[in-house]
PATORKOL-278428 format. One record per residue (C-alpha): x negated, y negated, z negated; residue in one letter. Coordinates in steps of 0.1 Angstrom, whole numbers, padded with zeros to 4 digits, always signed. Each point is the difference from the previous one (the first is absolute). Example, Ala and Ser with C-alpha at 12.3 -4.5 7.8 and 13.67 -1.06 7.14 Angstrom:
// residues 2
-0123+0045-0078A
-0014-0034+0007S
END
This chain:
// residues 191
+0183-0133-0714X
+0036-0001+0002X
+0021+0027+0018X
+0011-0017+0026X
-0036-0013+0015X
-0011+0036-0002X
+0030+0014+0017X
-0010-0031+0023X
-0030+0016+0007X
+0008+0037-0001X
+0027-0009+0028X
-0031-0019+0019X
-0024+0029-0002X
+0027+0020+0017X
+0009-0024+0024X
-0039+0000+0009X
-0001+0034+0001X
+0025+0005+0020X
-0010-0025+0029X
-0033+0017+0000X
+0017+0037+0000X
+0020-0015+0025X
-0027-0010+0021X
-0023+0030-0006X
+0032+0021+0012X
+0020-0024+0024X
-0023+0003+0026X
-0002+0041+0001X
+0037+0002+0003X
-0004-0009+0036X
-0036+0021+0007X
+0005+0028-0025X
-0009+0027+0029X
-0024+0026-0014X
-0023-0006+0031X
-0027-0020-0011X
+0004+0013-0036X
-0030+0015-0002X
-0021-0022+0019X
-0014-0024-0031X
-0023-0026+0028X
+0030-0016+0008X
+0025-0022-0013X
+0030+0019+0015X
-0008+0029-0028X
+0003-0021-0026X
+0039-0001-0006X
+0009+0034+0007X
-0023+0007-0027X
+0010-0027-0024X
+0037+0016+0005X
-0012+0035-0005X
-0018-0012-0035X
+0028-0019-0011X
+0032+0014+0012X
-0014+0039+0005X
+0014-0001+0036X
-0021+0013+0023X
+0006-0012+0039X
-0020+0029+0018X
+0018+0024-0019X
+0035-0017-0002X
+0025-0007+0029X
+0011-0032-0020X
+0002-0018-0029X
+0042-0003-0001X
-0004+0039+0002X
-0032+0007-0027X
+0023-0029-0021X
+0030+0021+0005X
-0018+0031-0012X
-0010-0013-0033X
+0031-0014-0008X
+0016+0035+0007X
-0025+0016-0024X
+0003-0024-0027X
+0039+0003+0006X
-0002+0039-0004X
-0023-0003-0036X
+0023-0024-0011X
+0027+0023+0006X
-0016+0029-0014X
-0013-0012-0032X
+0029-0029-0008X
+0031+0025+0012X
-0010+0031-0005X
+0008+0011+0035X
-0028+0014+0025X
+0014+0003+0038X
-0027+0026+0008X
+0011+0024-0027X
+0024+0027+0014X
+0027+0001-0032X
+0007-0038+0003X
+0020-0018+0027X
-0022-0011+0031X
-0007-0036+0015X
+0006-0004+0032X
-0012-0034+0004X
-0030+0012-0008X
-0009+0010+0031X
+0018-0029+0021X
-0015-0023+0021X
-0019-0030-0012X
+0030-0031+0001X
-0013-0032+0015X
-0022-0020-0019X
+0023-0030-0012X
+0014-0017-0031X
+0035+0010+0020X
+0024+0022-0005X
-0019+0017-0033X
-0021-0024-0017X
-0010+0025-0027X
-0022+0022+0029X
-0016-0034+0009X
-0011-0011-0034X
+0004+0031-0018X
-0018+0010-0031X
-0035-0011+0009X
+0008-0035+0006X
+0019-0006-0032X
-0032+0012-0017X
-0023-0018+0017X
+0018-0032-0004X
+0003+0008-0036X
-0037+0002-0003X
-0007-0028+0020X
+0024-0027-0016X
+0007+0018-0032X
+0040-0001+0010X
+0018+0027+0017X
-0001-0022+0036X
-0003+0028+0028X
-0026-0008+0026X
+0001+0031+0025X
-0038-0005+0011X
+0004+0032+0021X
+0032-0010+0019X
-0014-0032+0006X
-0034+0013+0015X
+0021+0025+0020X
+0020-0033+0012X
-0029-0011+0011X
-0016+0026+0023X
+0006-0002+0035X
+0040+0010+0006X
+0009-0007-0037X
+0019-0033+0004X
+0019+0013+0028X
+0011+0031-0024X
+0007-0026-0031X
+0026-0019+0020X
+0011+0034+0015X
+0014+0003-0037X
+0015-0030+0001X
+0017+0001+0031X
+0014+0037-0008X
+0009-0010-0035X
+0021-0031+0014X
+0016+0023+0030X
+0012+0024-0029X
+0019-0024-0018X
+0015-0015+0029X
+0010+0039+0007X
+0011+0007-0034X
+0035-0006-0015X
-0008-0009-0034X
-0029-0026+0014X
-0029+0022-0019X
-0028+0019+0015X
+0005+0039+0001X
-0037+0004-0004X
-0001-0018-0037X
+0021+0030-0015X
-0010+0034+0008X
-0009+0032-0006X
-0037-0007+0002X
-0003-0021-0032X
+0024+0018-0021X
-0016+0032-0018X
+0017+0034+0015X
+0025+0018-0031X
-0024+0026-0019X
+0010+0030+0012X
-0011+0039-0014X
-0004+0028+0019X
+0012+0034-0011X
-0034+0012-0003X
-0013-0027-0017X
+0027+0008-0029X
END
């Protein structure tokens, strides 16, 4: 067996997989209401609970899946702060975050492509395809529920009225405070 048949078929498993993912999943993006969760003698129960199993997102519990997406990008955002920086917003002595507690931003590629694919897409892409390719599975499924593609081209068409704004003819948004790490700062009492 030579490499490139197997990564042939390794690709082709994942391809599969992902059609039938997509087709498990695809069709709860649009009935993902928690109403008929619970009711297992009809059909409508089924994906609401194929997305609860699968993606942990619960629609009787959860306004929406952009928002329960947002939420676990946030967390993972504030471990990975926390154990790769060495810099906890919740802890008094160091500097607070105040995007922390910001709105969610609309759930496009544009203006920041790094909250639309962020960490969890680069991983999952890595484990599907064995190369760092991102594929932003919950970006995509929150594109899809009802009043997603209407917020994905909001992105776009705020991203393009910002550089047509802008003097230097780049987006404002790309370079902020949000993604750069606040200076480490010591209280008195902490010393």
């Amino acid at each position: 067996m030579t490499k490139s048949s197997s990564t042939g078929r390794a690709l082709r498993a994942v391809s599969t997989l992902a059609l039938l993912a997509s087709a498990a999943i695809g069709p709860s993006c649009n009935s993902l209401s928690g109403e008929k969760i619970d009711d297992h003698w009809t059909f409508e129960s089924v994906p609401p609970r194929v997305a609860r199993s699968v993606l942990g997102y619960d629609a009787s519990r959860e306004t929406s899946y952009k928002d329960f997406a947002w939420d676990r990008k946030k967390s993972i955002s504030l471990t990975l702060r926390r154990y790769l920086f060495n810099h906890n917003p919740m802890n008094p002595n160091q500097a607070p975050q105040e995007s922390l507690y910001a709105p969610r931003p609309v759930n496009s590629i544009l203006p920041n492509p790094v909250n639309y694919i962020h960490v969890e897409g680069f991983l999952i892409g890595w484990a599907l395809t064995g190369v760092p390719i991102p594929i932003p599975v919950d970006s995509m499924l929150g594109t899809l529920e009802p009043g997603g593609p209407s917020e994905f081209f909001q992105g776009f068409a705020d991203t393009i009225s910002e550089i047509d704004g802008d003097s230097d003819g780049l987006p404002t948004s790309l370079y902020g405070e949000d993604g750069e790490l606040p200076a480490f700062e010591m209280t008195e009492d902490a010393r």
